[in-house]
N, C-alpha and C positions, 0 to 999 in steps of 0.2 A: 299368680292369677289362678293356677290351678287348686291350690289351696283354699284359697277364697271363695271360687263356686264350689269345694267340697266341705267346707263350712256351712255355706247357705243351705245346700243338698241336706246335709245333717239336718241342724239345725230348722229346716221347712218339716221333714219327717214326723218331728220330735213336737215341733208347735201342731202341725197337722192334725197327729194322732190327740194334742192334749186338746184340741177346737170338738174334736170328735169324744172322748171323753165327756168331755163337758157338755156338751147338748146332749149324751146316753143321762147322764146323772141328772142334768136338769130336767127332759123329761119325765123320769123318773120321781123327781122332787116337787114338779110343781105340771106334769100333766103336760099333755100337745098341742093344747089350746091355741098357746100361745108361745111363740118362738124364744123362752126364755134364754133359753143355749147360745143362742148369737146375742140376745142386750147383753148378758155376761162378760161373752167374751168380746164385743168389741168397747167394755167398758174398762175392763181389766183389761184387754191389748193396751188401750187408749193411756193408762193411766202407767202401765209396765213403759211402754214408749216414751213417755214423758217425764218416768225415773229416769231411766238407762240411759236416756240421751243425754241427760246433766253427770249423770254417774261414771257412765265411759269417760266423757270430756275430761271430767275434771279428775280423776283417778288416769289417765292416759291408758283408759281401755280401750280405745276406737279400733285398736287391730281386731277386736271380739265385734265389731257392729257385724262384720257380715254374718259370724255364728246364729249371733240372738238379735242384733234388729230386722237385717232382711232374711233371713233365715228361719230362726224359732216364731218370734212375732209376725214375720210374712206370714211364716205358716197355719200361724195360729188366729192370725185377723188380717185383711188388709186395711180394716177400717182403721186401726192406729198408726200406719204410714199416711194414710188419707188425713186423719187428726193431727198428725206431726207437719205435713207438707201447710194444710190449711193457717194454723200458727206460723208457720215459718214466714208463709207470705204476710202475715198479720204484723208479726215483729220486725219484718223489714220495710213497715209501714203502705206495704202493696197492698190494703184494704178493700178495695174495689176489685183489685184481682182476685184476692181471697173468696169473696163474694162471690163473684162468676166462677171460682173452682168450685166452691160448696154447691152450688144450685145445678150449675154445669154437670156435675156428678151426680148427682141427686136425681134431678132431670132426666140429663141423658139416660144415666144407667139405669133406670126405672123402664124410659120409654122404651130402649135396647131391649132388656125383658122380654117386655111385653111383646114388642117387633119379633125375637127371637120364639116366643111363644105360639105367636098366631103363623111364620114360618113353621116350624114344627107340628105344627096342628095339622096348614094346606099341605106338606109334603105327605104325612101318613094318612091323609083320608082317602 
């Protein structure tokens, strides 16, 4: 057990610092306009999660999932646990649940924001 949260522990540092990375370089590359640094990285988490998880399986790497799936990839996006989870309901034919987790997410965590924002705003005025 201990092992495995100091995997994750690793491995979240190591995604972290490359999320952060990568949003210094994309702004850099393409300007602050626009939040290039997160479509990036939650296109690359999305598409690295979607390797590794056939990769691990089938190679009998799953002891490495906590290093580099919730660990380096946590760290580094949570949108490609969100893309992995949303699939998984999709492939166990839960379609309608899928649905209500995407919008649900989408949704709520938008409105949270926002809620969290205008809290933040009435506390410091």
């Amino acid at each position: 057990m201990i092992s495995n949260v100091l995997m994750v522990a690793v491995g979240g540092a190591v995604g972290a610092s490359m999320r952060y990375l990568t949003n210094v370089g994309a702004g850099r590359l393409f300007g602050l306009g626009f939040p290039a640094g997160t479509v990036i990285v939650n296109i690359l988490g999305s598409f690295l999660m979607g390797l590794l998880v056939i990769v691990l399986a089938e190679k009998g790497g799953t002891r490495y999932a906590p290093l580099i799936m919730t660990g380096f990839l946590g760290g580094f996006t949570t949108f490609s646990a969100f893309s992995l989870d949303t699939i998984t309901l999709y492939e166990r034919g839960e379609i309608v649940t899928a649905a209500i987790y995407v919008a649900g997410t989408v949704i709520i965590g938008i409105a949270a924001l926002v809620a969290g924002m205008a809290i933040g705003r009435l506390v410091l005025q």
